[in-house]
N, C-alpha and C positions, 0 to 999 in steps of 0.2 A: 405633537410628539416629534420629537428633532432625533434625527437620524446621522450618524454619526460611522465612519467603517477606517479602519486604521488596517494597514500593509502590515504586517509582520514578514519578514525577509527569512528563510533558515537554508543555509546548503549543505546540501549530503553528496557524499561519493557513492554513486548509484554502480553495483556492480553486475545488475540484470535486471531483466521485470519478469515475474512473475505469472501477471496475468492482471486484469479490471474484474470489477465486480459493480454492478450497479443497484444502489439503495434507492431509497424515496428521497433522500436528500442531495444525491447526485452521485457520481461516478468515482471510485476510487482505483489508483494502482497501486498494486503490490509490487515492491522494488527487494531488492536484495540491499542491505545497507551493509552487514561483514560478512566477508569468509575468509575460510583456511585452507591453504592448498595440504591435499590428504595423500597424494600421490599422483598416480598417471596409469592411465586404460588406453593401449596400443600407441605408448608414446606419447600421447596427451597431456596435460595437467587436468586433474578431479580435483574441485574447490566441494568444501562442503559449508552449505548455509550457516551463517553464523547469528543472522538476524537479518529480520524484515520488516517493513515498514508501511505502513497503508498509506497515499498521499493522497488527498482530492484534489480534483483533477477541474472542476466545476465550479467550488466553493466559492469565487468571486464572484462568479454572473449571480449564482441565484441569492444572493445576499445584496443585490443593485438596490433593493428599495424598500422602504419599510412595510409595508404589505407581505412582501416576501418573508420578512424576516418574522413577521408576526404566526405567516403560514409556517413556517419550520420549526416555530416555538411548540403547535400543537402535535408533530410529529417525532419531537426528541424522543421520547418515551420506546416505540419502538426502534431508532435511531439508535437508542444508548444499549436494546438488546441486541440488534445485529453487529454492534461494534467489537460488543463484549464476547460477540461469536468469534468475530474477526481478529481479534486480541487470541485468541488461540490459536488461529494459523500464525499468527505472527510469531508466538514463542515454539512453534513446530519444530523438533531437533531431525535430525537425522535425512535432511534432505541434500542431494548430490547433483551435480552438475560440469558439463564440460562444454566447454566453448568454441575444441574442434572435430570430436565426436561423438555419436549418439549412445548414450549410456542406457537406454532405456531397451526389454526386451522383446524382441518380435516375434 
């Protein structure tokens, strides 16, 4: 069996992260890929999410060899349900952010 791993390159304008979350098949970030500024909280700018993005964070190590790759083959299956979970925070509307003060309530 000949093992074969090709680079794909893609660049995004990361405008925050979100947060990691870790699967069986490695580690993902959540980035902010748009927003819109919605106004300003005590003179601030407030952006609101416009869209997010999961990236793996990992994906090249655990893909080094074909063993590996054979191991993540029997692991897609739950793999493609948490993704499908995570494709729904991704289309999440109505979340807010500020980059010089804390929006959240105490």
């Amino acid at each position: 069996m000949s093992c074969a791993f090709q680079w794909t390159t893609k660049v995004f304008i990361i405008y925050g992260v979100v947060g990691t979350i870790r699967l069986l098949a490695g580690t993902y970030l959540l980035v902010i890929t748009s927003r819109k500024e919605v106004g300003t909280y005590l003179g601030f700018p407030v952006f609101r999410v416009m869209s997010m993005k999961f990236m793996a964070c990992n994906g090249i190590l655990r893909l080094s060899s074909c063993q590996e790759r054979n191991n993540r083959f029997c692991r897609k299956r739950d793999e493609a349900y948490f993704m499908s979970l995570l494709r729904t925070v991704e289309s999440t509307l109505g979340l807010y952010y500020s980059y010089e003060t804390d929006l959240t309530l105490k």
